[in-house]
Every structure is written in C-alpha cells, then in structure tokens.
N, C-alpha and C positions, 0 to 999 in steps of 0.2 A: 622559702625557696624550695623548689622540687628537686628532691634529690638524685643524683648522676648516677648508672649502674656503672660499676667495675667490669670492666672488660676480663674474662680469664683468659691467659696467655695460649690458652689451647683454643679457645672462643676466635681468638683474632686470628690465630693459625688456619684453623678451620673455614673462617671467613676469607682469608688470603686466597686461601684453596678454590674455595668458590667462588670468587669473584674474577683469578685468572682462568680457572676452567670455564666463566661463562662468557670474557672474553674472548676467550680459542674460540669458542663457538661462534660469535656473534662474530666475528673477524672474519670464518670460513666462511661463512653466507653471505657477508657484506661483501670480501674479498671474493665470495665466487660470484656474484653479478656483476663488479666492476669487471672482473676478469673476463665472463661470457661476452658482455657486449663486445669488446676490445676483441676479441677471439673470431670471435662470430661473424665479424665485420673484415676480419684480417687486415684492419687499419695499422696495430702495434704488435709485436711478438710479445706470446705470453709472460717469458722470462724478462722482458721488459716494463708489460703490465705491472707483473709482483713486484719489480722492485719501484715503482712510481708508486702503488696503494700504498706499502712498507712505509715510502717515504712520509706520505703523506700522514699515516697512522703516528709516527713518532713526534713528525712536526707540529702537527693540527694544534695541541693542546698547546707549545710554544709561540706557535704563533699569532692563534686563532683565544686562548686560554682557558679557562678551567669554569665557566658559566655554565653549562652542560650539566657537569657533574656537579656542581654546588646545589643544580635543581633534585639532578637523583639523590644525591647525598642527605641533604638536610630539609628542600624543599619537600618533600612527600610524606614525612613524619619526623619526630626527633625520637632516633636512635638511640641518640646516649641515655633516653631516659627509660625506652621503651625494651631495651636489651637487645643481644645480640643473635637470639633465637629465630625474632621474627622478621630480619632484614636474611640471615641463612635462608629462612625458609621462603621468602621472597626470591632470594635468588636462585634457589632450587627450581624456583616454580618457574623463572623465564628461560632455563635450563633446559626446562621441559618443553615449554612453549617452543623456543627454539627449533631443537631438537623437532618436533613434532613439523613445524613448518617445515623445517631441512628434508625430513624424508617424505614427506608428500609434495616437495617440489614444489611449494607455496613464498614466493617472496615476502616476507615480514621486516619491522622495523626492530630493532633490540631494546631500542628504549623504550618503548611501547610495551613489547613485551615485559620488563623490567617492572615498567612502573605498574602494569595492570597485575602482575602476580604482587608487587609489593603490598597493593590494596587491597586485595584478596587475602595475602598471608595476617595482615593488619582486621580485616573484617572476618575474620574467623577468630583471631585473638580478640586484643580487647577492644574491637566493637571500629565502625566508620567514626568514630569522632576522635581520634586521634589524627585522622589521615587531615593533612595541611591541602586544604583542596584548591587553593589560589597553584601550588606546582600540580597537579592534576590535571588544571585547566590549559596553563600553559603547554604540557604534552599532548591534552587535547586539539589545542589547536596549531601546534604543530604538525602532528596528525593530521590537519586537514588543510594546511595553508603549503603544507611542505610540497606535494605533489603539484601545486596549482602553480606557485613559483619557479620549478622545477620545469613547469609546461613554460610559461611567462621565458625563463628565462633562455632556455630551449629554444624557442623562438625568433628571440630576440636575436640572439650567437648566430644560430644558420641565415637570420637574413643579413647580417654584416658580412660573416662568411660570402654568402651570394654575392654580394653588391660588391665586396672586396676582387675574389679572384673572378669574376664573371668574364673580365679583360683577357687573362688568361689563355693560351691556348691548353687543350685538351690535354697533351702534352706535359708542358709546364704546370698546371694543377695535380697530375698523379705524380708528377716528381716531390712534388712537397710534400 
C-alpha cells in the first residue's frame, strides 16, 4: 500500500488561504458577468443581481451537490499521496491565470483554469503520469459541451418565452 503524506497544520492553513483567496477571485469574475449582463440590459437592479448569484453560490452545492469538486479534488491527481506543495502551487497557478484574464477583460472558466495550472503544477513536478486523465477529460469536454448547451438551451427558453407572452399586449409584457 502507498503511503499517505501528513498534512502540516500550516500546510492546510496555507492551502485554506489559497483556496478562499482563489475563490474571491473566480466569484468576482463569474459574479461580474452574471452581473454585467443583468446590468447592461437594465432587466434587474444590480443590488438585486448580487443577492440572486450570493444565493445561488451558497445553494448550488445543497442542492445541486458536491460532484464538481470531487472531480477537482480527487479526480485530477491523488493529493494525499502527492503532498500538499503541488495542489498550492496549482492553485497559485489558476490565481494567476485568473487574475490575468480579469485584467485583460478576457471572460474565462475557473475550473478550467484550475485544473489546467493543476497539470502543469503536476507536470513540472513528478512528471504527466500522476495526472488521473479520465477527470481531465471530463473538464475537457465540459469545456466544449458547456457553451453549446448553453446555446441549446438559450434557445430553447426564448422560444417558449415567445410563444408564451406573444398574446400579450406590449404593455402587459414590460410590466412583468
């Protein structure tokens, strides 16, 4: 059996650290596109916006659950055996990623980011064959199924919309 690295209590601290500081991040950028559109459209008030994502940010994992992160977590390498150096420095690294999108006004995914510095922090240490490539794949094609569903389902919404309020008078439709 392969043996389990000990976590140092400053290790986890440190990882705590990084892990909410690259939540703030990924939350500002995610929360400021949900927010733009809403804004931009002057459909919601933005203090309205915030607290709808807020809500949404808390619930998601209740009610939606913790699949997600079982892939970041465990699907992309094992941690506990690989230490806690090179999941930091992973996350440092979508930190950066982040960050770099946010100031060049470039919309980016977090997990994408996440998982692409995780395998890069992983392929500079000990080597691509630690990395668990069946969760790679599935961020991969998240990455590419997300936006087309997203169109799909887009779609889908405004032509019900349509057919729903069409009856409507002009009126009556901006009142709702």
């Amino acid at each position: 059996s392969e043996r389990v690295r000990a976590t140092h209590p400053l290790a986890l601290v440190a990882l705590i650290v990084l892990a909410v500081t690259y939540t703030a991040i990924t939350g500002a950028t995610d929360g400021g596109n949900l927010i733009a559109a809403a804004a931009a459209s002057r459909t919601i008030p933005v203090p309205r916006a915030l607290i709808i994502i807020l809500a949404g940010v808390f619930a998601g994992p209740l009610l939606f659950g913790t699949a997600v992160a079982s892939t970041i977590g465990s699907g992309i390498a094992d941690y506990s055996h690989l230490g806690p150096l090179l999941l930091g420095a992973g996350i440092v690294g979508a930190i950066g990623a982040q960050s770099v999108a946010y100031f060049a006004r470039v919309p980016t995914s977090g997990s994408v980011a996440l998982v692409g510095a995780m395998v890069g922090s992983l392929w500079a240490g000990p080597g691509l064959a630690v990395v668990h490539w069946r969760g790679v794949e599935k961020v991969a094609l998240a990455l590419v199924a997300s936006p087309l569903a997203g169109f799909a389902a887009g779609a889908f919404v405004y032509a019900i919309l349509i057919a729903a309020l069409s009856p409507l008078s002009r009126g009556a439709g901006e009142r709702l």
